[in-house]
Each structure stands twice: as structure tokens, then as C-alpha cells.
C-alpha positions as CSV (number, residue, x, y, z in Angstrom):
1,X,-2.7,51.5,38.7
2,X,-5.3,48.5,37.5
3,X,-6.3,46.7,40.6
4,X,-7.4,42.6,39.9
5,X,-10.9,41.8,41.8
6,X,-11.8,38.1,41.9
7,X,-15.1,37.2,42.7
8,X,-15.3,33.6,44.4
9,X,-18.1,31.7,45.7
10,X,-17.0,29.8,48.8
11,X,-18.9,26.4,48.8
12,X,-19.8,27.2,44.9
13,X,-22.5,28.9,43.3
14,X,-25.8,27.2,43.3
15,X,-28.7,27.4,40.9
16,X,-31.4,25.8,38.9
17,X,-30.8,23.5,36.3
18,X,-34.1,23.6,34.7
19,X,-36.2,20.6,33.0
20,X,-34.1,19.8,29.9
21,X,-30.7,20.3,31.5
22,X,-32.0,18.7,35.0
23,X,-32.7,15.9,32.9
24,X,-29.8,15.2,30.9
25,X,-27.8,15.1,34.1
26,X,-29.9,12.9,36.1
27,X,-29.3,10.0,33.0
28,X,-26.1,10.6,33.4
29,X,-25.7,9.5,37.3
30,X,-27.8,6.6,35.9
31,X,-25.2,5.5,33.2
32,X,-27.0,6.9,30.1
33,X,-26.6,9.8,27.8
34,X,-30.4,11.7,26.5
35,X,-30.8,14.4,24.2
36,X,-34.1,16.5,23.3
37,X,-35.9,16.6,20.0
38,X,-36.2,19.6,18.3
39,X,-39.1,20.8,16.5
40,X,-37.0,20.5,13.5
41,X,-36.7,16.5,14.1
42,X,-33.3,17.2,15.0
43,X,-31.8,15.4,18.2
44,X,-30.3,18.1,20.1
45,X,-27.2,16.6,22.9
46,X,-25.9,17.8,24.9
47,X,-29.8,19.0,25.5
48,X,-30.8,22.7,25.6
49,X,-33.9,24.6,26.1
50,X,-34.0,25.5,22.1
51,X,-32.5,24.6,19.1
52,X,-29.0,26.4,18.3
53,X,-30.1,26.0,14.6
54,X,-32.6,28.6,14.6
55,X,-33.5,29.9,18.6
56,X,-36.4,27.8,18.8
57,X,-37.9,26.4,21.5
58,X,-37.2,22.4,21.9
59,X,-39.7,19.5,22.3
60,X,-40.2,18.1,25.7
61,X,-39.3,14.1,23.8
62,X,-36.0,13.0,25.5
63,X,-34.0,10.7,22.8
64,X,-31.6,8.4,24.7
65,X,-28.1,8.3,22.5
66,X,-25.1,7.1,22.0
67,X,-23.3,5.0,24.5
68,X,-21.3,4.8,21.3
69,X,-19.8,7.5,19.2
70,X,-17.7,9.0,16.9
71,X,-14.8,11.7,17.3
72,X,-15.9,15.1,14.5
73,X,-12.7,16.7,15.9
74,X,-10.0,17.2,18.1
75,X,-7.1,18.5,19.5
76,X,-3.8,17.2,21.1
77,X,-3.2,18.1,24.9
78,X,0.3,16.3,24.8
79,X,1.4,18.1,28.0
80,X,-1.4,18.4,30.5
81,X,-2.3,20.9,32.7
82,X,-3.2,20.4,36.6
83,X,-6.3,21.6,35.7
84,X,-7.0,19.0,33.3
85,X,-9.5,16.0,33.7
86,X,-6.2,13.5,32.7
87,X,-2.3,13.8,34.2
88,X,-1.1,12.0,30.6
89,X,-1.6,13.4,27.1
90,X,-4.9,13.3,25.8
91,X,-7.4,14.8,23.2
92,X,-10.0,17.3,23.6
93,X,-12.4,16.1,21.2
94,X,-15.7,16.7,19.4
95,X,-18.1,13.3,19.8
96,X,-21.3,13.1,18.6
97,X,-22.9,10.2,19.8
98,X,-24.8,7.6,17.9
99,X,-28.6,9.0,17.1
100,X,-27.5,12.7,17.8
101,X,-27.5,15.5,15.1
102,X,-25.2,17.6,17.6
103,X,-21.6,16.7,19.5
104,X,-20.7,17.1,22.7
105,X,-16.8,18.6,24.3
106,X,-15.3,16.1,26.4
107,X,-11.7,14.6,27.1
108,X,-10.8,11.3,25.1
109,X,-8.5,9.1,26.5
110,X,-6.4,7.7,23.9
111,X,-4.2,5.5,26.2
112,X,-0.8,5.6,28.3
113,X,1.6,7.8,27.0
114,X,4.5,10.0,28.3
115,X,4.5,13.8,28.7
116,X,5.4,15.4,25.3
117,X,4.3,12.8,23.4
118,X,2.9,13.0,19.7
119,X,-0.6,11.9,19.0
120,X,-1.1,8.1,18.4
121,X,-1.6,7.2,14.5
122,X,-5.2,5.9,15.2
123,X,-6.5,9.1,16.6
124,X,-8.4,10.6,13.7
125,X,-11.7,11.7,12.8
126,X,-14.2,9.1,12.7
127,X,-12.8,6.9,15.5
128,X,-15.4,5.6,17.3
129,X,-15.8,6.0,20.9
130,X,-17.6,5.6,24.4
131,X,-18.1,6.8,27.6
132,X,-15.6,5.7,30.8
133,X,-17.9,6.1,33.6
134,X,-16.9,6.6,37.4
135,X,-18.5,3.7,39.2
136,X,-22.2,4.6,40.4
137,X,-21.9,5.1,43.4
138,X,-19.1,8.5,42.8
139,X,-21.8,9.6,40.0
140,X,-23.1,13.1,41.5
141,X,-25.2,13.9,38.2
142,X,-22.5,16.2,36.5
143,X,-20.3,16.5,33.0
144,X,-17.3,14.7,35.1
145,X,-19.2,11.7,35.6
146,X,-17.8,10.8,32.5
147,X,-14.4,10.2,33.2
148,X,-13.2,10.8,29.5
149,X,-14.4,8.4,26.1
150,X,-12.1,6.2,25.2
151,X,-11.9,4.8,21.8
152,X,-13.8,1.4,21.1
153,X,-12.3,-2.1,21.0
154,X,-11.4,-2.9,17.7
155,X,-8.5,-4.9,17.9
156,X,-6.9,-7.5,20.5
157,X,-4.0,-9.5,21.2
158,X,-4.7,-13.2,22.2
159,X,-2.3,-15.5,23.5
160,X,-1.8,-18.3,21.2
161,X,0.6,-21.7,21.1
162,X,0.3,-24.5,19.4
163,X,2.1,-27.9,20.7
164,X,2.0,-30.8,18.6
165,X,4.0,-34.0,18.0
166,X,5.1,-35.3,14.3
167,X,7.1,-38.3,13.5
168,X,9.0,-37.1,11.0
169,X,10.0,-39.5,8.4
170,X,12.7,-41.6,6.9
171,X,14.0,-38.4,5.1
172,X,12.8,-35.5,7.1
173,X,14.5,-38.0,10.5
174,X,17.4,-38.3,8.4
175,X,18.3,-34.5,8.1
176,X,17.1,-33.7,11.5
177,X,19.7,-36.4,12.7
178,X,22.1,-34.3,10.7
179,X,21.1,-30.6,12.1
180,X,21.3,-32.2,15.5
181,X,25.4,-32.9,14.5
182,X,25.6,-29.8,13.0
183,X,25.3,-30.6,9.2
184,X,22.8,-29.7,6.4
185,X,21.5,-32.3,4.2
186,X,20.3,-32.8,1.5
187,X,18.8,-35.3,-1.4
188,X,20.1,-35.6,-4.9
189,X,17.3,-36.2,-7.7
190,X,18.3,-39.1,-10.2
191,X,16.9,-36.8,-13.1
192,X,17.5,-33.5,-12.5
193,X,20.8,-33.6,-10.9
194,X,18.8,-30.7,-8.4
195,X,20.0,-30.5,-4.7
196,X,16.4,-30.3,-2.3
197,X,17.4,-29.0,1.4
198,X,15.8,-30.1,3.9
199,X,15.9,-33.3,2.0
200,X,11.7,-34.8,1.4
201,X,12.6,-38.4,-0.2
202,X,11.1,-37.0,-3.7
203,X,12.4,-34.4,-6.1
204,X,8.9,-32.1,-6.2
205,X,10.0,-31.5,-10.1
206,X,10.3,-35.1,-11.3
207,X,8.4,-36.9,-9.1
208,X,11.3,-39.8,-8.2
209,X,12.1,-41.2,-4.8
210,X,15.7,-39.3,-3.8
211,X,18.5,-41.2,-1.7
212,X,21.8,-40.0,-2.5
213,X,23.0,-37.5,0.2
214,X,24.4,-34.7,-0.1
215,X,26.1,-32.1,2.6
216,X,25.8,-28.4,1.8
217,X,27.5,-25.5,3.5
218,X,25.9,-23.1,6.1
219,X,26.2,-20.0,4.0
220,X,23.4,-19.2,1.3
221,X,22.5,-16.5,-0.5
222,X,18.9,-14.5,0.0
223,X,16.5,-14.9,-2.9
224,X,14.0,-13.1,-1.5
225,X,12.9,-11.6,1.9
226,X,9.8,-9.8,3.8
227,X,10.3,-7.3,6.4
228,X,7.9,-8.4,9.4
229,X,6.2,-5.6,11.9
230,X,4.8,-8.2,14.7
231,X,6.7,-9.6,17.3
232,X,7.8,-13.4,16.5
233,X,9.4,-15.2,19.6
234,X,12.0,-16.6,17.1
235,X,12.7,-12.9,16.7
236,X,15.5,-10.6,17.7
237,X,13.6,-7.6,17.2
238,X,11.3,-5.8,15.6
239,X,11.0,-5.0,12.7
240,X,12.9,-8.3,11.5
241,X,13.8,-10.5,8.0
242,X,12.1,-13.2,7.1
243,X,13.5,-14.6,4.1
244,X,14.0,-17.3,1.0
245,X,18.0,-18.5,1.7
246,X,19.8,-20.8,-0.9
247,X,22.3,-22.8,0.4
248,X,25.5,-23.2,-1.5
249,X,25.5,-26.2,-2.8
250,X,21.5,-26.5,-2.9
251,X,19.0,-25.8,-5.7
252,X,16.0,-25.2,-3.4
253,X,15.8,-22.4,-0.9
254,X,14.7,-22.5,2.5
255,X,12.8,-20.1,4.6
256,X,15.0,-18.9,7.7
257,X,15.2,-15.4,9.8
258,X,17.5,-13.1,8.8
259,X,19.5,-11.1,11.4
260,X,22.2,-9.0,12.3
261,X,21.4,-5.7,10.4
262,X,19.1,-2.9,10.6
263,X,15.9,-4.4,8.5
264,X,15.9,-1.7,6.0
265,X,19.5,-3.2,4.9
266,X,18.1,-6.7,3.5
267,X,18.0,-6.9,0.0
268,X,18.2,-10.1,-2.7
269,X,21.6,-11.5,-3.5
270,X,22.6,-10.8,0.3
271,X,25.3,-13.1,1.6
272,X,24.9,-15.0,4.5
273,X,25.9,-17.5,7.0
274,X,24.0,-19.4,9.7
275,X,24.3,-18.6,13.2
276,X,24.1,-21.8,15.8
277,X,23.2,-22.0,19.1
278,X,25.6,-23.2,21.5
279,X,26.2,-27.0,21.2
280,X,24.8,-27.9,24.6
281,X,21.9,-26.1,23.4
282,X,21.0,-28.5,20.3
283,X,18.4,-30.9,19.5
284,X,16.7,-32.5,16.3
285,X,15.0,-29.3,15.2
286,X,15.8,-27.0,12.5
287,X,16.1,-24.0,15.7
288,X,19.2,-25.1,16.6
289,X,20.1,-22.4,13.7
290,X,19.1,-19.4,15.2
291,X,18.6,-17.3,12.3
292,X,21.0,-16.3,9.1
293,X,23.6,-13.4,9.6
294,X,25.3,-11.3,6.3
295,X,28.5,-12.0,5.7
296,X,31.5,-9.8,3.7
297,X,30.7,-10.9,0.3
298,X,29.5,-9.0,-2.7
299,X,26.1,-10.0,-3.6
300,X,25.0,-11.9,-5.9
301,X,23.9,-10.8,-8.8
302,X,20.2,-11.0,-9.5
303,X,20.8,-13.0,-12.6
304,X,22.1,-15.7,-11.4
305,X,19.3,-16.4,-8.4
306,X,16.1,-15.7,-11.0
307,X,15.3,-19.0,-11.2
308,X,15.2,-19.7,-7.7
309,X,12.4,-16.9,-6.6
């Protein structure tokens, strides 16, 4: 019967490190990551005594490299081991530092995700990266001084708003004052006969002052539309409809959020009908329509809307 023998080290196993290696790991307590020359011109990291190219011996010029980075390859730890350097996914990974010819094997930290989790879209070859250093005084001169890499800074989000005051206008007052009772208005043009909602004081085809109002209805019909992928406060959800809405009874449409359906279901010709806020919650602003619903109509055929894309 096979008998299992482990040999263990209590206190661990002790030995030389050597020049090259000695020095590579005393950079990195110090925050920096070096590699050695070879007599090929190559830059050799992490550094060894000779060049894995051909067996020969290395120069004694140390290159500092990096911080920076970029991933050659990885692979996907989606459910981590106690073992591991990380308790959440992460990637093994390939980097080879900026001014290296060679890559070293070290975790990348990709971010917070739960167990099981697939890899994140951005993680791909080429993604650069840098070291995540313990603080300097945990640094003992060893590989897991290095936390993991984690992937540069490319993008951010900043908190933005924008306050401002307008006075609005005879005509722009005027249909406010009307939103604010719960009606949509709109102007008349002399020459065209066209309907313009919200009404402007001047038909933007002829060119003529506008006075005669008109009242259109709350339902419309969508033109055209965008499906939106970044979170709008105004917003439901994401993703969510932006779109063109004619008004029955208007000839101009007017952009308004689109709710009430998966995204994927908006389409031109849509039916729709505005959705208010509660009464005690209105004001002179267009918000107090919170966005357009569908309704159970047939669409509209496309024909008939052309003109108003």
C-alpha cells in the first residue's frame, strides 16, 4: 500500500537570493519594479541570472520598468480558492510592464464582483495596468508586496448639475401657464395653418409672429426614438426611450421620455399618452409630465409620420 510523505519546513526554508534576484526584491519593498539587461539588449523582468532566450549569462545593468503595464494574457478565477491572493473573482494574468521585453504572473484585480461571476467586458488583452502596493511599512521585499495590478484609470464618473434661472417669454410663459393647469398649447401660423407645441411666438418655417392658441391632446404618436444606456435622473430605468412625440393635433414633435415597456419594444408609429404627476406635485415646468406611456392603439403607419422625422 503507497504511503504519502510530506516534507515541511517549520519556520520555512531559508536561502540565498543571489545578486539579480536580491535585487529585484529589494526595489520592490521600495515601490519600484527593475529588470536586468541582457547581453542581447533585451530587458529581462522578472530578473534572472541569464537570458531564457538562449541560457546566457545576463548583464549586471538594472533597467527600472513599468509602474505601468499591459495584460499579454489571462485567465478567469471566477470562484477563488483560500489559497488565492483575492477572496472575489479575479484574473491570473500575463503583464509585461512598460520597457520590459518579458512578463511577469501576478493576480489582476479587476474589481468587486460576486462568486461565480463571468469576466467583466473590459478585461482583455492589451488592458493596461499597475501595481497595488501594500503600504511600506507591510513591504518585506517579496512577490506579495504587490497586492495584485489593477487596471489603469481610464474613465470616471463626475458629479455634475447645472442650476440656472430663465425668464421664459410671452409665449414660452404662456404654455408653461398652461402645463401648470394641465393643458398643452400651442400656436397657430397665419401661413401655414402648422400647429408648433410648445408654442415659440414664430412659425420656424415662415418666419411670422404666431398668436392664435391652440389646445392639443396628451396623446401623440412616436416619430422617432433612441434607446439610452446611462442613467438619467428623469429616468425610470435603464436602458430607457428617449424619443420625437407628435401630439395629436400638433405639426411639430416634441422630445419626451418614453416609458412603460421593456426598451427593446419602442418602435416609430407607437401610440402614446402622457403620464402626470400628481396635481399637488405640479409647477410651471414641462416635468410635470413624467414621461409618455403606449397606449392600445395600432400604430401608425410610417407613411403618414415621414414628414415629421
Amino acid at each position: 500500500m503507497p504511503t504519502n510523505h510530506a516534507l515541511e519546513f517549520p519556520g520555512g526554508y531559508t536561502r540565498s537570493v543571489g545578486p539579480v534576484i536580491g535585487r529585484f526584491l529589494s526595489e520592490l519593498r521600495d515601490g519600484r519594479l527593475v529588470g536586468v539587461r541582457a547581453a542581447s539588449g533585451r530587458v529581462v523582468f522578472p530578473p534572472l541570472e541569464y537570458d531564457p532566450a538562449n541560457g546566457h549569462a545576463v548583464t549586471d545593468e538594472f533597467v527600472e520598468v513599468g509602474p505601468g503595464g499591459v495584460v499579454e494574457s489571462f485567465a478567469w478565477v471566477g470562484e477563488p480558492l483560500a489559497s488565492h491572493p483575492l477572496d472575489r473573482p479575479f484574473a491570473w494574468a500575463l503583464i509585461r510592464p512598460d520597457g520590459a521585453d518579458t512578463a511577469i504572473l501576478h493576480a489582476l484585480d479587476v474589481g468587486e464582483f460576486e462568486r461565480g461571476a463571468e469576466p467583466p467586458k473590459r478585461l482583455k488583452v492589451g488592458m493596461r495596468v499597475r501595481p497595488d502596493y501594500l503600504p511600506a511599512a507591510e513591504r518585506v521585499g517579496d512577490i506579495s508586496d504587490i497586492r495584485a495590478f489593477r487596471p489603469d484609470v481610464t474613465m470616471i464618473t463626475a458629479p455634475s448639475r447645472l442650476e440656472y434661472d430663465i425668464k421664459p417669454g410671452r409665449a414660452l410663459g404662456r404654455f408653461l401657464e398652461g402645463i401648470s393647469e394641465g393643458r398643452i398649447l400651442g400656436h397657430r401660423c397665419p401661413v401655414c395653418a402648422k400647429v408648433i407645441v410648445p408654442m415659440k411666438g414664430l412659425c420656424p418655417k415662415d418666419g411670422v409672429p404666431t398668436t392664435e392658441e391652440v389646445e392639443v391632446a396628451d396623446t401623440g404618436t412616436v416619430t422617432t426614438f433612441a434607446v439610452n444606456n446611462l442613467p438619467d435622473p428623469r429616468a425610470p430605468q435603464v436602458p430607457f426611450v428617449s424619443a420625437y412625440v407628435l401630439l395629436d393635433g400638433s405639426d411639430i414633435a416634441m422630445v419626451a421620455l418614453v416609458a412603460g415597456m421593456p426598451a427593446e419594444e419602442a418602435r416609430m408609429g407607437m401610440r402614446v399618452r402622457a403620464v402626470w404627476k400628481p396635481r399637488e406635485e405640479w409647477g410651471r415646468t414641462i416635468s410635470n409630465i413624467r414621461w409618455f406611456e403606449p397606449i392600445d392603439e395600432p400604430d401608425v403607419p410610417f407613411d403618414t409620420i415621414a414628414e415629421y422625422m
